[in-house]
C-alpha positions in Angstrom: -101.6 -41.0 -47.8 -97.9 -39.7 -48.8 -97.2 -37.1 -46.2 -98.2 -37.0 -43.3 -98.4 -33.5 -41.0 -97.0 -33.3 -37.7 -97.5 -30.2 -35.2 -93.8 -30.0 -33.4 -93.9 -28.9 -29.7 -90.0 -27.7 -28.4 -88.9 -25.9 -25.3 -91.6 -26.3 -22.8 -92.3 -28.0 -19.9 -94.8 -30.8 -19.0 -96.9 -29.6 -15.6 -99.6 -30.8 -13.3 -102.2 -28.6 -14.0 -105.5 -27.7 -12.0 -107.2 -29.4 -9.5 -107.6 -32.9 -11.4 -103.6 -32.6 -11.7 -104.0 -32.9 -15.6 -100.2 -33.1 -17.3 -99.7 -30.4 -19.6 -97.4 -29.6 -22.0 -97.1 -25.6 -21.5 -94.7 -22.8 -23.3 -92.3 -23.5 -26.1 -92.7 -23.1 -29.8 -94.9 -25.5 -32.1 -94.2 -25.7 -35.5 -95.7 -27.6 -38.8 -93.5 -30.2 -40.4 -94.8 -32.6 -43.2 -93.0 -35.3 -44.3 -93.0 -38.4 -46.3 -94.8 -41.2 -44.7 -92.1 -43.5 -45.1 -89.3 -41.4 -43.9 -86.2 -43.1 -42.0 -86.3 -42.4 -38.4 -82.8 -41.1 -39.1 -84.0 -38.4 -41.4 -86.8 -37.9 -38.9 -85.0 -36.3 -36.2 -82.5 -34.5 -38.9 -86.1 -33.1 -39.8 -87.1 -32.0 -36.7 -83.6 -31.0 -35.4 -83.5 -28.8 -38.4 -86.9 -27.4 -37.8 -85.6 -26.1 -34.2 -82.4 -25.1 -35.5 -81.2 -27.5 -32.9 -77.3 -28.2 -33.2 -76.0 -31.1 -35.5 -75.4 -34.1 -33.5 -77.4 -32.7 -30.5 -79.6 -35.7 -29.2 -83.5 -35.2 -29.0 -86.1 -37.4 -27.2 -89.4 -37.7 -29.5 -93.0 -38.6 -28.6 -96.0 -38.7 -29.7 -99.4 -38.5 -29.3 -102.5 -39.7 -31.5 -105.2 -37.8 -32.1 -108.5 -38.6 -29.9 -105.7 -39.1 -27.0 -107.0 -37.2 -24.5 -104.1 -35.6 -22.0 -100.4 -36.6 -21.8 -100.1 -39.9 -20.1 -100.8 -41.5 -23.3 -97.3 -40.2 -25.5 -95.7 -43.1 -27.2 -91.7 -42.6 -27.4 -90.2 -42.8 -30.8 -86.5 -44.6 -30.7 -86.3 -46.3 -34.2 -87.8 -47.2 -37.6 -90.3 -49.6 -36.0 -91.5 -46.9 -33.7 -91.8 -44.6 -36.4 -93.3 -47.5 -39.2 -95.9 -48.5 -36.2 -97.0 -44.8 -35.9 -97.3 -44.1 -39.4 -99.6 -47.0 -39.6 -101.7 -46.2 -36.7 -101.9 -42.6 -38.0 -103.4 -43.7 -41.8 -105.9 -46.1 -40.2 -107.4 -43.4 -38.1 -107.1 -41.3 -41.4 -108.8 -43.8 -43.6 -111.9 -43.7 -40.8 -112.0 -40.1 -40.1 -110.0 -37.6 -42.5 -110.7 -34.9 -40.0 -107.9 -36.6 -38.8 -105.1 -34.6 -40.4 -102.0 -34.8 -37.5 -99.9 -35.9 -35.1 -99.1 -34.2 -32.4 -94.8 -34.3 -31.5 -93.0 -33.5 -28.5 -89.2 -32.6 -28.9 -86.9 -32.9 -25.9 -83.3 -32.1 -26.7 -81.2 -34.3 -23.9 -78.4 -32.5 -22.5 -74.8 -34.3 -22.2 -76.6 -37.8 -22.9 -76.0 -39.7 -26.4 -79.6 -41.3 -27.2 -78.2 -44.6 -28.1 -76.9 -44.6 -24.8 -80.8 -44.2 -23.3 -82.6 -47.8 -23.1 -86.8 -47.6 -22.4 -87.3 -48.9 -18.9 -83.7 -48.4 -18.0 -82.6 -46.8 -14.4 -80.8 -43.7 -16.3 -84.2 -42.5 -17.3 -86.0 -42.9 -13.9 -83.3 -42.7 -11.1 -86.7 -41.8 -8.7 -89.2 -43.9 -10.3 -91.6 -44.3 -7.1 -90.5 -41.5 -4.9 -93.2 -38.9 -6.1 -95.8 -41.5 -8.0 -93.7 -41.6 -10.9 -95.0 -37.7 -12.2 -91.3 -36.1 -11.9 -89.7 -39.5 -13.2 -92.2 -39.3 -16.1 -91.4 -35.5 -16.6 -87.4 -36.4 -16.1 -87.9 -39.2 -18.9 -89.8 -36.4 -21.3 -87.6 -33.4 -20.7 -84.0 -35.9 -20.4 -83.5 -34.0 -16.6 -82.9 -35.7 -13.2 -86.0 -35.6 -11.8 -84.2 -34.9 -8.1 -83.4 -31.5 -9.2 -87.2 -30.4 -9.0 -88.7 -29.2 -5.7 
């Protein structure tokens, strides 16, 4: 496989939803990008900025989840070639077993006033609450690039 076709999910919000308290990704705008399987992670998020019309230089937050994933506690963040080369393999194995396989599912978060070279997984500056609320608004705050202690 070559390309390989994303659906692009911008501008909503992940939310509890229902009485399981299922996270959701609800609103925004979902778009279909294809690109080259072995696209830089660079050009990636020039790809998906440009697909948004999201300002040059703005910094974006990507994840991602495989198909058969059921719900949203199982996204995978995307920070560098290796992220991306480790997806695009995982993606054309469960192609080569299934080609009803045909995408993966991306979630864009544009982070406001932080540079993401400044944001390091498992760092305190993504989760200033983590174990306040069971980690759901700290997971949300991560996602979306907000303080979490601005939610009620």
């Amino acid at each position: 496989m070559t390309r390989t076709r994303f659906i692009c999910s911008y501008g909503g919000k992940i939310q509890l939803i229902g009485r399981a308290n299922k996270l959701t990704y609800v609103g925004g705008i979902n778009k279909l990008l294809y690109v080259d399987c072995r696209i830089s992670f660079k050009d990636m998020v020039a790809e998906v900025s440009g697909l948004f019309n999201i300002a040059a230089g703005g910094d974006v937050f990507l994840k991602y989840q495989l198909p058969g994933r059921d719900g949203l506690n199982s996204l995978v963040s995307l920070n560098n070639d290796n992220d991306l080369c480790r997806m695009m393999l995982k993606f054309d194995r469960l192609y080569s077993l299934d080609p009803r396989v045909s995408r993966i599912r991306l979630f864009v978060f544009q982070i406001p006033n932080k540079p993401l070279n400044s944001v390091k997984p498992n760092s305190d500056q993504l989760s200033p609450n983590l174990g306040k609320d069971n980690g759901f608004n700290s997971f949300r705050a991560d996602l979306e690039g907000w303080d979490s202690s601005s939610w009620s």
